[in-house]
mmCIF entry with sequence, helices, sheets and N, C-alpha, C, O atoms, coordinates in Angstrom:
data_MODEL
# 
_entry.id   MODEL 
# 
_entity.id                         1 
_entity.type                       polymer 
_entity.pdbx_number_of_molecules   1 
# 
_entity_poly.entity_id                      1 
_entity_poly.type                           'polypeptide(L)' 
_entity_poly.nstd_linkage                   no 
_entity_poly.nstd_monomer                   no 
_entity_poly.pdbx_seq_one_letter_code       
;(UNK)(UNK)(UNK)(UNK)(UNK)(UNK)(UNK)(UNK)(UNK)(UNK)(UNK)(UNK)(UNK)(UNK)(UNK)(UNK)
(UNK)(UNK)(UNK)(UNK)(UNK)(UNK)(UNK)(UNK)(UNK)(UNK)(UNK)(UNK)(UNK)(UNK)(UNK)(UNK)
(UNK)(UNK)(UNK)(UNK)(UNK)(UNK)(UNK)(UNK)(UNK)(UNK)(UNK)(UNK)(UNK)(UNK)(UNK)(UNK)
(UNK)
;
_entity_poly.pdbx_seq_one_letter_code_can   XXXXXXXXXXXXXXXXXXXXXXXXXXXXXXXXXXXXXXXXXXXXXXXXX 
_entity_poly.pdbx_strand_id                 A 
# 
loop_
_entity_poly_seq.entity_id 
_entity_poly_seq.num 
_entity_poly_seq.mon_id 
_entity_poly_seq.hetero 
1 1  UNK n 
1 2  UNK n 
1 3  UNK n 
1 4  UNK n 
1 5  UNK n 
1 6  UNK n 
1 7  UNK n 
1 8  UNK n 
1 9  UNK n 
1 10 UNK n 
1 11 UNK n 
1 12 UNK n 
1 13 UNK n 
1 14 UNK n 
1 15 UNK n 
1 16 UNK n 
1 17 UNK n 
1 18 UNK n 
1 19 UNK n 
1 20 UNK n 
1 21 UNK n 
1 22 UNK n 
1 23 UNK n 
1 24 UNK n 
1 25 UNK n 
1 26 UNK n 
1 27 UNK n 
1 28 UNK n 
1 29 UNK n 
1 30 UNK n 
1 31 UNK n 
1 32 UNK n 
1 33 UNK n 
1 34 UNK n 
1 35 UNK n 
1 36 UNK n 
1 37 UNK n 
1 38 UNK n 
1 39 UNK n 
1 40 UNK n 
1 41 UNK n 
1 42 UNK n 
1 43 UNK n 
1 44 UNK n 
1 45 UNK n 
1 46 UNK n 
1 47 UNK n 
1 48 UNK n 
1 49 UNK n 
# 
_struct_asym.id          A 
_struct_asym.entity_id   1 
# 
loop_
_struct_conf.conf_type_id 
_struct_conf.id 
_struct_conf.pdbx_PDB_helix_id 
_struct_conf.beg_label_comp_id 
_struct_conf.beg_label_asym_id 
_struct_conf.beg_label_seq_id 
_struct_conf.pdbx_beg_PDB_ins_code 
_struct_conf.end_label_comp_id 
_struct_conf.end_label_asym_id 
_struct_conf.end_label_seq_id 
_struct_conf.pdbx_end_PDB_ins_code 
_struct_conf.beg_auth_comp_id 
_struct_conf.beg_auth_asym_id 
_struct_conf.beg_auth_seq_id 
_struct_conf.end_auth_comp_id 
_struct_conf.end_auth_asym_id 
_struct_conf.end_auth_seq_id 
_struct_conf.pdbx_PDB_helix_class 
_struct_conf.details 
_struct_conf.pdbx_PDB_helix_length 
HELX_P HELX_P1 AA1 UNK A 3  ? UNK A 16 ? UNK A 3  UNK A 16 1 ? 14 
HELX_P HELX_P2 AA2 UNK A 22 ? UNK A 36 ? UNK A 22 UNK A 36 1 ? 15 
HELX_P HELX_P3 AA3 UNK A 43 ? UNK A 48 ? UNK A 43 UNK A 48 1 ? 6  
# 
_struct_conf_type.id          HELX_P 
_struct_conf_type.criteria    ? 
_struct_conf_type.reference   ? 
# 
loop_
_atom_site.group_PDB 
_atom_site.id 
_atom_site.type_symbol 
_atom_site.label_atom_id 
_atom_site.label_alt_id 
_atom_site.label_comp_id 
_atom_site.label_asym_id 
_atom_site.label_entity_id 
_atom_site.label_seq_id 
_atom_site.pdbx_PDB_ins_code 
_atom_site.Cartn_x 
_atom_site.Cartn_y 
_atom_site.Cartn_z 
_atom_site.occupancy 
_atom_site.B_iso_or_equiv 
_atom_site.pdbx_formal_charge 
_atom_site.auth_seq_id 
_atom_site.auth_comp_id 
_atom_site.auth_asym_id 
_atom_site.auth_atom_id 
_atom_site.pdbx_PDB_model_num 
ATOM 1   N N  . UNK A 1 1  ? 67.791 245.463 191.626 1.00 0.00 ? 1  UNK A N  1 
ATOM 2   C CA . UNK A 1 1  ? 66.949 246.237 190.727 1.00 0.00 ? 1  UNK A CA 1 
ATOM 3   C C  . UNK A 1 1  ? 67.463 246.065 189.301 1.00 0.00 ? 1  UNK A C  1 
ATOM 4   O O  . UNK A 1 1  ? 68.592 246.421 188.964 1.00 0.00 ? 1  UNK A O  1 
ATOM 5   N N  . UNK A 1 2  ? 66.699 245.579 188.595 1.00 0.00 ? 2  UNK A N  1 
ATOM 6   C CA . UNK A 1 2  ? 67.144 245.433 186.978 1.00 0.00 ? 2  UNK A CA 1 
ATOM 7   C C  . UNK A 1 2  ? 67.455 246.705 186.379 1.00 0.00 ? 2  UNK A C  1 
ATOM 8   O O  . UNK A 1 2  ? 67.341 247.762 186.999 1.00 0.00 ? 2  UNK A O  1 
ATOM 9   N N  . UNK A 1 3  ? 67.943 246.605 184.890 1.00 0.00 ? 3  UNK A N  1 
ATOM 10  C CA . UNK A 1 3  ? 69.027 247.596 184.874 1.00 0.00 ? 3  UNK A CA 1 
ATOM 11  C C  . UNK A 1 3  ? 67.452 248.804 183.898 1.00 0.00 ? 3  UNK A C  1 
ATOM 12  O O  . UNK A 1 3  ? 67.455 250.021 184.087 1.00 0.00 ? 3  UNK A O  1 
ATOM 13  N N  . UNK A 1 4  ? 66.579 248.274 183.174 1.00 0.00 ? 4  UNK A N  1 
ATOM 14  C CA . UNK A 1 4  ? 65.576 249.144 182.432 1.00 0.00 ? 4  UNK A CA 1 
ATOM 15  C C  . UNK A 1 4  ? 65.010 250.237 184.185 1.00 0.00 ? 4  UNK A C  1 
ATOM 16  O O  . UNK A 1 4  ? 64.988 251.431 184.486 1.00 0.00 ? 4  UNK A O  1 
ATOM 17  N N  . UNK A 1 5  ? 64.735 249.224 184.723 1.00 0.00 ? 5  UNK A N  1 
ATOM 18  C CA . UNK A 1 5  ? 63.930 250.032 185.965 1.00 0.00 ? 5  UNK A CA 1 
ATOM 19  C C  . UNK A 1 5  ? 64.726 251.092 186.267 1.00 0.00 ? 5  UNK A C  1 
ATOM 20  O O  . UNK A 1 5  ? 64.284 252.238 186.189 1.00 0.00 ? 5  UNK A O  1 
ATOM 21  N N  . UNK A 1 6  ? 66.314 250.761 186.744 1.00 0.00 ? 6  UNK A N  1 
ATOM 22  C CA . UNK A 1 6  ? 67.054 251.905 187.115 1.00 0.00 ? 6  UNK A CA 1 
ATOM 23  C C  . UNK A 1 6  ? 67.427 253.164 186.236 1.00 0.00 ? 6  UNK A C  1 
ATOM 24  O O  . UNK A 1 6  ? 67.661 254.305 186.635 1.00 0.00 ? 6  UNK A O  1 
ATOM 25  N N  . UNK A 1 7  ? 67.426 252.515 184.497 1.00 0.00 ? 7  UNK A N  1 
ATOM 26  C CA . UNK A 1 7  ? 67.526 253.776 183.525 1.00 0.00 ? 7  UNK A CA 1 
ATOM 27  C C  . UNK A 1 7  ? 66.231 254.460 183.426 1.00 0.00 ? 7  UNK A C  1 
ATOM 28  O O  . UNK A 1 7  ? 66.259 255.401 182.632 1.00 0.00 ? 7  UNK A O  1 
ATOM 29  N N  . UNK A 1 8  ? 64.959 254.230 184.079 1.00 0.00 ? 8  UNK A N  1 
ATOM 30  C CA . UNK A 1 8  ? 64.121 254.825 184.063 1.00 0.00 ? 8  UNK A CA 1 
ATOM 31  C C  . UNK A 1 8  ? 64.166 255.828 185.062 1.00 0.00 ? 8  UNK A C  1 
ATOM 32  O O  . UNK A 1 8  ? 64.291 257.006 184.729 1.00 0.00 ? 8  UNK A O  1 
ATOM 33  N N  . UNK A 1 9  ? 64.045 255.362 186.709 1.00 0.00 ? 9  UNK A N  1 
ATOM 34  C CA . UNK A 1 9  ? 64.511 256.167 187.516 1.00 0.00 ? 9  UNK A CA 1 
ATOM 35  C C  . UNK A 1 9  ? 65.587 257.285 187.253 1.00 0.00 ? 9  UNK A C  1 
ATOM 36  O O  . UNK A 1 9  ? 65.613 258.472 187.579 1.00 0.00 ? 9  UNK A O  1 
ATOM 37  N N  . UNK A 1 10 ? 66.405 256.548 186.599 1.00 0.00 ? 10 UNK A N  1 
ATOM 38  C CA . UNK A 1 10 ? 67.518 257.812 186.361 1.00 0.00 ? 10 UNK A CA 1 
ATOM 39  C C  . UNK A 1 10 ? 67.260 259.060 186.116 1.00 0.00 ? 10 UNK A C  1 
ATOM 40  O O  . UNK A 1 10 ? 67.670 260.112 186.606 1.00 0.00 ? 10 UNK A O  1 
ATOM 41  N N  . UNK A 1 11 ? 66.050 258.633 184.758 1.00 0.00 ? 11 UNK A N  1 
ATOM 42  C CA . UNK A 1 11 ? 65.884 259.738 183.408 1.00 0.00 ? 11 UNK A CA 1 
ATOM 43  C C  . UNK A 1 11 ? 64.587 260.491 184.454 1.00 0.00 ? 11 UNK A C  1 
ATOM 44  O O  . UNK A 1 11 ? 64.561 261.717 184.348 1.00 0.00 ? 11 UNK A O  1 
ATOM 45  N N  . UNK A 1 12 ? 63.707 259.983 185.271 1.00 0.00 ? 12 UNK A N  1 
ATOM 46  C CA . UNK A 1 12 ? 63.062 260.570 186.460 1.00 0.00 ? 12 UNK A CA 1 
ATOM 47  C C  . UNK A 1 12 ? 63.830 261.573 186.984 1.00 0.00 ? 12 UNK A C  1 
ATOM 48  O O  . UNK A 1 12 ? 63.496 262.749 186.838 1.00 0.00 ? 12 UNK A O  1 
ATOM 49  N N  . UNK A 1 13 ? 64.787 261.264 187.558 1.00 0.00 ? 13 UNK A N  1 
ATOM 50  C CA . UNK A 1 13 ? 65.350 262.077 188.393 1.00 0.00 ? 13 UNK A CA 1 
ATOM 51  C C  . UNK A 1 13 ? 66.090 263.361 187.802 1.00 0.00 ? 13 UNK A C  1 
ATOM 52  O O  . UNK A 1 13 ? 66.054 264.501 188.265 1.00 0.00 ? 13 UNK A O  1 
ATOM 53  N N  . UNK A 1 14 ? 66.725 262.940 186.746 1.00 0.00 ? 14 UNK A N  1 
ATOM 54  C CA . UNK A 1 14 ? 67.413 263.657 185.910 1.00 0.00 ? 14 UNK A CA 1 
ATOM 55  C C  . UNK A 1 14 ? 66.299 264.711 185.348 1.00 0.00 ? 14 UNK A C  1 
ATOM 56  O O  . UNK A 1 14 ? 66.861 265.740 184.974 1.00 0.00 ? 14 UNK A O  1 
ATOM 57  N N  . UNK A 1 15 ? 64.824 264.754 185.175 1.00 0.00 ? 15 UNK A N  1 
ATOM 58  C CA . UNK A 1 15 ? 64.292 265.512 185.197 1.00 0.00 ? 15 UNK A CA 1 
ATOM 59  C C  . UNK A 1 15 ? 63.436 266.552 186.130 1.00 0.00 ? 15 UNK A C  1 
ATOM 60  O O  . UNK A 1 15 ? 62.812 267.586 185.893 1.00 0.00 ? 15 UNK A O  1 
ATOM 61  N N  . UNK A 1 16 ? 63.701 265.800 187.276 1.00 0.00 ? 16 UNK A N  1 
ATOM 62  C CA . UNK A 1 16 ? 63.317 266.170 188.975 1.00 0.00 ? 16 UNK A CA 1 
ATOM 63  C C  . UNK A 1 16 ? 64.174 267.555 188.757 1.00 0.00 ? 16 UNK A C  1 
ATOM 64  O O  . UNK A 1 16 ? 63.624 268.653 188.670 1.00 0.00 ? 16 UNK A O  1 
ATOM 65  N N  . UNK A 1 17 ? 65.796 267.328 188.670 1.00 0.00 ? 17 UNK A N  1 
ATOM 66  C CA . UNK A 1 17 ? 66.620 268.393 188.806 1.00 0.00 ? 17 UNK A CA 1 
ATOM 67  C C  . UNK A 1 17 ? 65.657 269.701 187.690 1.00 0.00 ? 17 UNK A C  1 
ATOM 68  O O  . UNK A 1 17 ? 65.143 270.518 188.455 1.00 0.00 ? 17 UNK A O  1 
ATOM 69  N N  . UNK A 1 18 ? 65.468 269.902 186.816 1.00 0.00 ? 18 UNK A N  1 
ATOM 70  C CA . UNK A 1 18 ? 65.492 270.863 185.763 1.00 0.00 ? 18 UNK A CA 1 
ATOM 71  C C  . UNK A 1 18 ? 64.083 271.599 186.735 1.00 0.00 ? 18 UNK A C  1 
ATOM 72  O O  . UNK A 1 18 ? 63.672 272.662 186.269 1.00 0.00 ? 18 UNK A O  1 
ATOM 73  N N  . UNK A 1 19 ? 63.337 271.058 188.074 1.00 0.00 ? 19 UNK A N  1 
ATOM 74  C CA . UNK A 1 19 ? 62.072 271.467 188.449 1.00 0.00 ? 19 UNK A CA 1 
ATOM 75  C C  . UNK A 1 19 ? 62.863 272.013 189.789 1.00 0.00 ? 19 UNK A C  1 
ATOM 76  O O  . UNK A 1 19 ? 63.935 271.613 190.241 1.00 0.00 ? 19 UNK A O  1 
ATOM 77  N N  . UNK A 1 20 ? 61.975 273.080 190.293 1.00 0.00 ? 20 UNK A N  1 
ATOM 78  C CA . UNK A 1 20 ? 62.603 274.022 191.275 1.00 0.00 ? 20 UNK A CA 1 
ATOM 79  C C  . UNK A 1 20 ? 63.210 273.101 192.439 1.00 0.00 ? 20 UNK A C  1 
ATOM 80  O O  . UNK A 1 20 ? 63.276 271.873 192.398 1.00 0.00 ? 20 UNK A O  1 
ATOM 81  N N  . UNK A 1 21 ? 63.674 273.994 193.566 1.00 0.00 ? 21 UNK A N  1 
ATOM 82  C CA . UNK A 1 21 ? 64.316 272.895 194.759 1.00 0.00 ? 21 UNK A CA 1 
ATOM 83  C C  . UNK A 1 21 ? 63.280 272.685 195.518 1.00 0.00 ? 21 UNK A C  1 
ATOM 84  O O  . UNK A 1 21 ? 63.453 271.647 196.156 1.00 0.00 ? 21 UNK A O  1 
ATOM 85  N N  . UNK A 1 22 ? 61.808 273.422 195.858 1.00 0.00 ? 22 UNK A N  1 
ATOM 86  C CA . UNK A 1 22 ? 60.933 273.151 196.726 1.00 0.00 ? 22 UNK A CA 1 
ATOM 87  C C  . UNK A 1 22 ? 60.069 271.546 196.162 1.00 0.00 ? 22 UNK A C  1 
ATOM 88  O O  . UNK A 1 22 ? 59.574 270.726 196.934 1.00 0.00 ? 22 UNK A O  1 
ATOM 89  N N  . UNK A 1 23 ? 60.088 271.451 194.745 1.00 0.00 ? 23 UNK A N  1 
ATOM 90  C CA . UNK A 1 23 ? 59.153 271.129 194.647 1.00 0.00 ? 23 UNK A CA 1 
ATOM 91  C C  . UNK A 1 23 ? 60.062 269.597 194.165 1.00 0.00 ? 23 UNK A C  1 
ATOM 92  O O  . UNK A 1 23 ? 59.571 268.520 193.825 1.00 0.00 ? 23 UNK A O  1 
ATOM 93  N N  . UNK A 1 24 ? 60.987 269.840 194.242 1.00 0.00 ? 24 UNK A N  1 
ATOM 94  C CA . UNK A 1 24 ? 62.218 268.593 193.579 1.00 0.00 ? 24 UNK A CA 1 
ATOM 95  C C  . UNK A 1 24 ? 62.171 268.071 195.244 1.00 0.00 ? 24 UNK A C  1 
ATOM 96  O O  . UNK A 1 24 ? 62.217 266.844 195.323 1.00 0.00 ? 24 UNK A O  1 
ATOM 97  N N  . UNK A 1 25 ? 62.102 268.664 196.357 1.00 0.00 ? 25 UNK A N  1 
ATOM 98  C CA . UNK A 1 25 ? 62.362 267.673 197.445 1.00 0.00 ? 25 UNK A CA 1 
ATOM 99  C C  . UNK A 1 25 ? 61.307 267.086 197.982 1.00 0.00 ? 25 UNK A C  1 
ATOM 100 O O  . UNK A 1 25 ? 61.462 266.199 198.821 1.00 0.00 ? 25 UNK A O  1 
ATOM 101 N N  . UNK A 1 26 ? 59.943 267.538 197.534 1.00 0.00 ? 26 UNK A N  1 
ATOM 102 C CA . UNK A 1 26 ? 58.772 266.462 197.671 1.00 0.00 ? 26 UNK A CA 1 
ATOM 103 C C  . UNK A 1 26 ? 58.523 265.508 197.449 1.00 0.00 ? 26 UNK A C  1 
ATOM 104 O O  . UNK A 1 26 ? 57.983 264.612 198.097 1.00 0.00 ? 26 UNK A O  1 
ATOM 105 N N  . UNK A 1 27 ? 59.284 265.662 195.460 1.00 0.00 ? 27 UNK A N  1 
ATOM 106 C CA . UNK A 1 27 ? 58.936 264.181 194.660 1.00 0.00 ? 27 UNK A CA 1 
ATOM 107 C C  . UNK A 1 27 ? 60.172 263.554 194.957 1.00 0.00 ? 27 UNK A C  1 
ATOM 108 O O  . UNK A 1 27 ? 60.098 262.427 194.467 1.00 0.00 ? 27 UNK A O  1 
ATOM 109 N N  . UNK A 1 28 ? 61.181 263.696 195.465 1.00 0.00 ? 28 UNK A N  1 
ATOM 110 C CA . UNK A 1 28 ? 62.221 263.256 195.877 1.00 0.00 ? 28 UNK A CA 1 
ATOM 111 C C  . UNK A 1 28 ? 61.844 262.093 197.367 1.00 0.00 ? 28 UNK A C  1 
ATOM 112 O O  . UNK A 1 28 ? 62.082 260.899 197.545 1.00 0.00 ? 28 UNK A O  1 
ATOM 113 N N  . UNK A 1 29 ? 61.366 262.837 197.969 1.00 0.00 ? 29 UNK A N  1 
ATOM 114 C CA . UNK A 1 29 ? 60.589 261.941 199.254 1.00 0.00 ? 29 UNK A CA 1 
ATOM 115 C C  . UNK A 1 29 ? 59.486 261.215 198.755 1.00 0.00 ? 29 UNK A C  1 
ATOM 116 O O  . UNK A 1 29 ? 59.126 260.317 199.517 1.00 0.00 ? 29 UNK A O  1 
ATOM 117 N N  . UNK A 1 30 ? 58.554 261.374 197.252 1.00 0.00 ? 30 UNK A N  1 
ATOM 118 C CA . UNK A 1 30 ? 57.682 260.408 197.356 1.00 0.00 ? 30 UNK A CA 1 
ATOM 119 C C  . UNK A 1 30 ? 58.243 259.444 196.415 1.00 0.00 ? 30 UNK A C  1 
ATOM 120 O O  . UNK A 1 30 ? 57.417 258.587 196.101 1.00 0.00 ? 30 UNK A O  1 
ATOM 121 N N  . UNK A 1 31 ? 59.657 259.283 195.737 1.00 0.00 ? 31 UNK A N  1 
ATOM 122 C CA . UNK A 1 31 ? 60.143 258.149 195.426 1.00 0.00 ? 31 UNK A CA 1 
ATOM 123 C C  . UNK A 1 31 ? 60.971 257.159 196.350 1.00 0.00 ? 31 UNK A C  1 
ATOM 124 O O  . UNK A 1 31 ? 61.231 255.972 196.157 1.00 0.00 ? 31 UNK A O  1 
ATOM 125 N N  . UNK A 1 32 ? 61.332 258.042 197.475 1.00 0.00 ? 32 UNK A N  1 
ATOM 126 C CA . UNK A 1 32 ? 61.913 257.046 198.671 1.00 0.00 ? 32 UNK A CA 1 
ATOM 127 C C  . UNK A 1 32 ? 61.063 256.608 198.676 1.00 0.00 ? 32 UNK A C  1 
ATOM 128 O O  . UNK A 1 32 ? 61.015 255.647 197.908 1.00 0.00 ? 32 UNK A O  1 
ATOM 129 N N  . UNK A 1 33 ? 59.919 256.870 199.383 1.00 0.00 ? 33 UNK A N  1 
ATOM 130 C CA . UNK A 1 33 ? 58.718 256.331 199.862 1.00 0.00 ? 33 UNK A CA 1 
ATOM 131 C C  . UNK A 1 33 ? 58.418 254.755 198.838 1.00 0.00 ? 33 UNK A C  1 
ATOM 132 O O  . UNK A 1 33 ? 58.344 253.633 199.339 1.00 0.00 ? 33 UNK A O  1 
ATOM 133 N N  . UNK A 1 34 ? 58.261 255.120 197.073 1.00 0.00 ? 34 UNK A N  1 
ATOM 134 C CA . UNK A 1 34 ? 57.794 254.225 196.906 1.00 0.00 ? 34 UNK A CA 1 
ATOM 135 C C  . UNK A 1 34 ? 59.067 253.711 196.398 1.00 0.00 ? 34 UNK A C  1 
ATOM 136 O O  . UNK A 1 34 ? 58.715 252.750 195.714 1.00 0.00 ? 34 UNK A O  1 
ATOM 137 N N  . UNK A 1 35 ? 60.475 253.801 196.327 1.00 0.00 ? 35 UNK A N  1 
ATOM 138 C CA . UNK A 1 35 ? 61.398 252.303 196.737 1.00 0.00 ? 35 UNK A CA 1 
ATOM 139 C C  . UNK A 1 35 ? 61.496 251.649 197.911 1.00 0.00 ? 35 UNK A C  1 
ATOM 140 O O  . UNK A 1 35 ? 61.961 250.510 197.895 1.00 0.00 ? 35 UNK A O  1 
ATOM 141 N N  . UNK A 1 36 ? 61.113 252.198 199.052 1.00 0.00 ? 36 UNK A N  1 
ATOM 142 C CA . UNK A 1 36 ? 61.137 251.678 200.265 1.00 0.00 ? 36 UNK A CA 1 
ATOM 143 C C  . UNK A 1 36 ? 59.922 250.638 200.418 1.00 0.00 ? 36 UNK A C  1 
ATOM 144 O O  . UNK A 1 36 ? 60.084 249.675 201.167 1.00 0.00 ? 36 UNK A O  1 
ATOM 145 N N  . UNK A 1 37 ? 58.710 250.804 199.731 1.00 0.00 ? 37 UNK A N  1 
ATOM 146 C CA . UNK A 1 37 ? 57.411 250.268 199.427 1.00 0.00 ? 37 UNK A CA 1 
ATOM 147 C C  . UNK A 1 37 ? 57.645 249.079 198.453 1.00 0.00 ? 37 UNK A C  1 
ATOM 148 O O  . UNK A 1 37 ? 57.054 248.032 198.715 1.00 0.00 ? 37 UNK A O  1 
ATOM 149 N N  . UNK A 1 38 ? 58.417 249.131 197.398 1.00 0.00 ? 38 UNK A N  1 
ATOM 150 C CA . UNK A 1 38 ? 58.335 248.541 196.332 1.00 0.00 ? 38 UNK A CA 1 
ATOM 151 C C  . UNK A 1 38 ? 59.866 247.152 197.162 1.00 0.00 ? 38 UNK A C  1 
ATOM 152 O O  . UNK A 1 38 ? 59.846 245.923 197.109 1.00 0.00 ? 38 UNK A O  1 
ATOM 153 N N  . UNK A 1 39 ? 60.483 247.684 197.534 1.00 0.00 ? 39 UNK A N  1 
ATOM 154 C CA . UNK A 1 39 ? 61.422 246.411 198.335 1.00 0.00 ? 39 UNK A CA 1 
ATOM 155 C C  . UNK A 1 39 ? 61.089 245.797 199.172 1.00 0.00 ? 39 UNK A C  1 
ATOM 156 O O  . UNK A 1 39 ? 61.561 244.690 199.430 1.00 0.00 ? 39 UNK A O  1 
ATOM 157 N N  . UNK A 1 40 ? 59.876 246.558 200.030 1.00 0.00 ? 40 UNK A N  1 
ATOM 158 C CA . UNK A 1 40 ? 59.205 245.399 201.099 1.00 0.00 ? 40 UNK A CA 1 
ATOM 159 C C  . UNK A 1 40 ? 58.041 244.818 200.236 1.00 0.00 ? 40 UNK A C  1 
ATOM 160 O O  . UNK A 1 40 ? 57.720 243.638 200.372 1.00 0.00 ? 40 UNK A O  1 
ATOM 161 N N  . UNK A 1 41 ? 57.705 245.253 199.766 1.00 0.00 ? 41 UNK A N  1 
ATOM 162 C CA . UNK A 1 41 ? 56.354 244.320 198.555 1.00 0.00 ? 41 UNK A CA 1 
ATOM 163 C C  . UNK A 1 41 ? 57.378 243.605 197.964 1.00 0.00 ? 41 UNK A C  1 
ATOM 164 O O  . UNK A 1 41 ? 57.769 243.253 199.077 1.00 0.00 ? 41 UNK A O  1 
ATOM 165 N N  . UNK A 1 42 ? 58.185 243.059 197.204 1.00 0.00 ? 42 UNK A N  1 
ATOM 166 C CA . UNK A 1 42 ? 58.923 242.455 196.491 1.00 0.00 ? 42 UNK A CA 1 
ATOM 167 C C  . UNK A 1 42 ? 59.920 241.156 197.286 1.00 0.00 ? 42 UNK A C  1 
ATOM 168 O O  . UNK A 1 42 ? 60.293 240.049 196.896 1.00 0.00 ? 42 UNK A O  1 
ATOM 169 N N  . UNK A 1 43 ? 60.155 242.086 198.834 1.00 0.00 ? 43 UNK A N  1 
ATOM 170 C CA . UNK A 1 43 ? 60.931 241.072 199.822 1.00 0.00 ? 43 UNK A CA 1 
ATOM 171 C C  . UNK A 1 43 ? 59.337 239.676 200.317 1.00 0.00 ? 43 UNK A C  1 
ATOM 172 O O  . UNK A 1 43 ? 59.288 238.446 200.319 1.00 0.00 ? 43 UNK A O  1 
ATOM 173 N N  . UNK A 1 44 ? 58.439 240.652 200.615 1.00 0.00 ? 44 UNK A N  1 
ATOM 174 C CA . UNK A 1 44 ? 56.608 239.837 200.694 1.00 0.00 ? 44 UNK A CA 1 
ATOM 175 C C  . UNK A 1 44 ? 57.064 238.890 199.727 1.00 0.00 ? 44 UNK A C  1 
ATOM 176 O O  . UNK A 1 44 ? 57.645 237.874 200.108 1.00 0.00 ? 44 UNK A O  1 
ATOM 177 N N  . UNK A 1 45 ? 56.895 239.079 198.712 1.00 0.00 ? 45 UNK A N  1 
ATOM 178 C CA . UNK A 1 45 ? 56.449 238.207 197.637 1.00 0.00 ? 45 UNK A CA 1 
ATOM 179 C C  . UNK A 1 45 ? 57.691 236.837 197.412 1.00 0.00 ? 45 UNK A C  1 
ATOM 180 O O  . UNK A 1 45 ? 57.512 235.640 197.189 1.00 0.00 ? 45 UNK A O  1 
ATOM 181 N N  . UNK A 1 46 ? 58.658 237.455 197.545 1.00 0.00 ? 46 UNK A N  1 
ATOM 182 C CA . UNK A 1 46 ? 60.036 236.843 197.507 1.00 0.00 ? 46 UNK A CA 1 
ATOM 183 C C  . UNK A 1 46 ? 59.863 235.943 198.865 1.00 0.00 ? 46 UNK A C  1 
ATOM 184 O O  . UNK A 1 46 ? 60.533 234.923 198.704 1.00 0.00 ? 46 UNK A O  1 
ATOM 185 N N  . UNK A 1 47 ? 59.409 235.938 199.763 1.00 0.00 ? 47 UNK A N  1 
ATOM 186 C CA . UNK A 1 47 ? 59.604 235.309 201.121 1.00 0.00 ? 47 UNK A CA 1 
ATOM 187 C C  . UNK A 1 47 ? 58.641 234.138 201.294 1.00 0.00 ? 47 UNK A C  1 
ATOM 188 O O  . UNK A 1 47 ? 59.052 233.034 201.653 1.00 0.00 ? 47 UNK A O  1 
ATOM 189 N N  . UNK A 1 48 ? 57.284 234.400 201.021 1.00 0.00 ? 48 UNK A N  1 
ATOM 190 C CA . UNK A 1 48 ? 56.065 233.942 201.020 1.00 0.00 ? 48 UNK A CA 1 
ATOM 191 C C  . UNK A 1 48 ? 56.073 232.476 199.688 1.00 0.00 ? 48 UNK A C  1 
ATOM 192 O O  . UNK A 1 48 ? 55.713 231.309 199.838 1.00 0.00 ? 48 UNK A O  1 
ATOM 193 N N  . UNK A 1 49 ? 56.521 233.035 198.709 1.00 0.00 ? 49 UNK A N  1 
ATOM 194 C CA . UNK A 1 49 ? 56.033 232.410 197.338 1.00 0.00 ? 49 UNK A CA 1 
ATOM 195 C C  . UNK A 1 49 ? 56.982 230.844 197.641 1.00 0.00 ? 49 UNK A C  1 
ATOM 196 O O  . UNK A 1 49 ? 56.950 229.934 196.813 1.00 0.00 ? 49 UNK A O  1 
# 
């Protein structure tokens, strides 16, 4: 993962915290979701090309 993508995520997350705990562990599961999404789309593309 390049290093802009991950200081973005960071500053994401880092603002996840300042939002309650119910609602911080939703968007918390829908960014697994889309790194888990975004490494098999990327492994696709990487494999195929």
């Amino acid at each position: 993962m390049n290093l802009a993508v991950y200081i973005i995520y960071s500053s994401i997350i880092n603002n996840i915290c300042k939002v309650n705990i119910s609602q911080q562990k939703n968007i918390l599961e829908l960014l697994w979701i889309k790194f888990i999404f975004q490494d098999k789309f990327l492994y696709i593309i990487y494999r195929y090309s």
